[in-house]
C-alpha positions as CSV (number, residue, x, y, z in Angstrom):
1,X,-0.1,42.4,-15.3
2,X,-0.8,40.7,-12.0
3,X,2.5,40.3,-10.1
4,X,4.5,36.8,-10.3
5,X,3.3,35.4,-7.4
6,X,0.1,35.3,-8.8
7,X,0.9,34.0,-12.0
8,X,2.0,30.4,-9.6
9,X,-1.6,30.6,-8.3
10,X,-3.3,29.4,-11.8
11,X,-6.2,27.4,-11.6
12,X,-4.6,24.2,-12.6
13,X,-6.8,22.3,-15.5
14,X,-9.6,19.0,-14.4
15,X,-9.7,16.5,-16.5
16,X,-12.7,15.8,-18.5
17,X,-14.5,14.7,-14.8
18,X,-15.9,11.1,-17.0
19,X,-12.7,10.1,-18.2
20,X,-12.0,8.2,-15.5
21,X,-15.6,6.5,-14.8
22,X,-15.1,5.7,-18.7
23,X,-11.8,4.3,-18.7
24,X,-12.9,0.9,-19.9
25,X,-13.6,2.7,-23.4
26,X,-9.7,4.2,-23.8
27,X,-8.1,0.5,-22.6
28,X,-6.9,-2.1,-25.3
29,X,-5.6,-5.1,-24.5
30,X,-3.2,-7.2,-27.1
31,X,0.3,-7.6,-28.0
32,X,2.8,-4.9,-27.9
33,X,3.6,-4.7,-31.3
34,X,-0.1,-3.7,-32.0
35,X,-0.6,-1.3,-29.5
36,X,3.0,0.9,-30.1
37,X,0.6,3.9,-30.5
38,X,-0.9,3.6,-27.3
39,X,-0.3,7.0,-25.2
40,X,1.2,4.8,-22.3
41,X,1.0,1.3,-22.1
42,X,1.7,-1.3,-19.4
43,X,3.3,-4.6,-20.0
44,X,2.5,-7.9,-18.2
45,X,4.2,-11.0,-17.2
46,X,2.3,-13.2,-20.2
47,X,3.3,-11.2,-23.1
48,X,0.4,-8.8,-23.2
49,X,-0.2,-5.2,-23.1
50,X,-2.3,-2.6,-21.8
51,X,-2.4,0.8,-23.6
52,X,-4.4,3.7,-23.0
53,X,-6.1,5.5,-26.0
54,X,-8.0,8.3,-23.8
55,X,-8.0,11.9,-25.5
56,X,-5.5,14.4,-24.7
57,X,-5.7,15.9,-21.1
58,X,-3.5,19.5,-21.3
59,X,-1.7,20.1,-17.9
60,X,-2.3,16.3,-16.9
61,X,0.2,13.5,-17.2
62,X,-1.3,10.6,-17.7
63,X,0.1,6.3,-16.5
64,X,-1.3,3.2,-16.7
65,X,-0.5,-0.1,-14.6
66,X,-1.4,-3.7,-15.2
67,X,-1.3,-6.8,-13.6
68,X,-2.8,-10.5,-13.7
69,X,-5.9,-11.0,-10.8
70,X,-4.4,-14.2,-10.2
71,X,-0.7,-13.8,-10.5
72,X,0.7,-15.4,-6.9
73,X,2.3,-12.6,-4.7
74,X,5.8,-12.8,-4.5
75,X,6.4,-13.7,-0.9
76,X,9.3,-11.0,-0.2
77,X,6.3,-9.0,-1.0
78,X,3.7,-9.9,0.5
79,X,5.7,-10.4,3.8
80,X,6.7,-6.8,3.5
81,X,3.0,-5.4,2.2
82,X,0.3,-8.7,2.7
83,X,-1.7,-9.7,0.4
84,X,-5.1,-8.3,0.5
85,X,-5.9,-5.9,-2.1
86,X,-2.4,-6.3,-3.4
87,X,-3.0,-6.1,-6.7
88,X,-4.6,-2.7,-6.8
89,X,-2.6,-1.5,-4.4
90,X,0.6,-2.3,-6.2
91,X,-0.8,-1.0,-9.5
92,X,-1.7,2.4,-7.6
93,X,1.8,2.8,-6.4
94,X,3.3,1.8,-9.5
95,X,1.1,4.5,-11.7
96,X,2.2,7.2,-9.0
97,X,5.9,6.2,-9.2
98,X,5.4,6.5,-13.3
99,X,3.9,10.0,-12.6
100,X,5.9,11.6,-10.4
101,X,9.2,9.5,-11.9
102,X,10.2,8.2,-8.7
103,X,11.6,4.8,-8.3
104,X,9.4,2.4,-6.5
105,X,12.3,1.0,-4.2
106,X,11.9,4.9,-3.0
107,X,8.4,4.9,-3.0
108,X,8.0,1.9,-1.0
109,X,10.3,3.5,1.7
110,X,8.1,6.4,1.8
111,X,5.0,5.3,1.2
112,X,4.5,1.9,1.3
113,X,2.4,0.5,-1.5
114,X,-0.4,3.7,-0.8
115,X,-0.7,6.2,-2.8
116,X,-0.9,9.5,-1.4
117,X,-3.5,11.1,0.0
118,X,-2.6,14.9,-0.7
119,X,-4.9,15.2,-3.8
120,X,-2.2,15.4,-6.1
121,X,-3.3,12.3,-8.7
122,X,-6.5,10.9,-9.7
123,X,-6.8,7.3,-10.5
124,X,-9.0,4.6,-11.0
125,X,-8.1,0.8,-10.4
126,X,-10.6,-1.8,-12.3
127,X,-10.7,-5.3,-13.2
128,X,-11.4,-5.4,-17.0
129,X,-11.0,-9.2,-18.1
130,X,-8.5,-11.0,-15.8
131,X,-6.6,-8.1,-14.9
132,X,-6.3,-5.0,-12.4
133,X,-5.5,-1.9,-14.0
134,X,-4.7,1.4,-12.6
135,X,-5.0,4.5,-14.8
136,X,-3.5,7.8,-13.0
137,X,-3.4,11.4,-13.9
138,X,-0.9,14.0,-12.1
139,X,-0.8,17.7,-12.7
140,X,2.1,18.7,-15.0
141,X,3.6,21.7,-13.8
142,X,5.3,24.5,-16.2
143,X,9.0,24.7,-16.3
144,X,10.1,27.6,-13.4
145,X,13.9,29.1,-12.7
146,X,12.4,29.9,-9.1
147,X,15.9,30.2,-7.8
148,X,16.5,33.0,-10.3
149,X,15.8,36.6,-10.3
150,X,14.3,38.3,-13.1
151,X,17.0,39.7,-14.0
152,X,19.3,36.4,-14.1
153,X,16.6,34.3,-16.0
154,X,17.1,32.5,-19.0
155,X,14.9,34.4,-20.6
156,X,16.3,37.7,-20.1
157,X,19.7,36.1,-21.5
158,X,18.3,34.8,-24.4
């Protein structure tokens, strides 16, 4: 058995490598109600929703994030961030904070509205219909007790 240092240095799983460039065929647009079995879903300002119906990704979380093309900015925003690009930009930080469950007051203190470049998440931002959507995967990592010994793990006390 290699020793446990080795064990953290797992290939980590890729996503099917056309998920992505095919996410038009896993998005449905319509009303909540009718897409509750959605993997993750994203809800926008006119009563719709976005869910994602893409195939299971083992070792990847996956998020989505909507918004309406021509929704205004809000100008506290777009004072703080502009207004280029805003859109995708916001749906991009919003699908990181959703991966990484950070709040996105935090994330905007840290980051801004970019996402980061560390190669951490995958994502995709399109325009199906009038909307920008952002669909985001993130590594899942296993449960660890790093700050334990071997001999004070949960699992030697169970």
């Amino acid at each position: 058995m290699p020793p446990p240092s080795d064990l953290a240095r797992q290939p980590r799983p890729r996503p099917v490598p056309g998920l992505l460039a095919a996410a038009e065929r896993h998005l449905r647009i319509g009303v909540p109600a009718d897409l509750a079995d959605a993997v993750t879903r994203s809800h926008l300002d006119d009563g719709r929703c976005v869910g994602w119906y893409g195939p299971p990704t083992p070792g990847w979380r996956v998020a989505i994030d909507a918004e309406r093309a021509d929704a205004p900015v809000p100008p506290v925003l777009a004072r703080r961030f502009g207004v280029e690009d805003f859109w995708a930009r916001w749906t991009r930080a919003e699908c990181c904070c959703k991966l990484t469950d950070v709040p996105v007051a935090a994330w905007w203190r840290r980051h801004g509205l970019s996402a980061p470049a560390d190669g951490s998440a995958l994502w995709r931002t399109l325009r199906v219909t009038d909307l920008v959507i952002t669909v985001g995967f993130a590594p899942t990592c296993p449960p660890r007790d790093l700050a334990l010994s071997d001999s004070e793990s949960r699992l030697t006390r169970l």
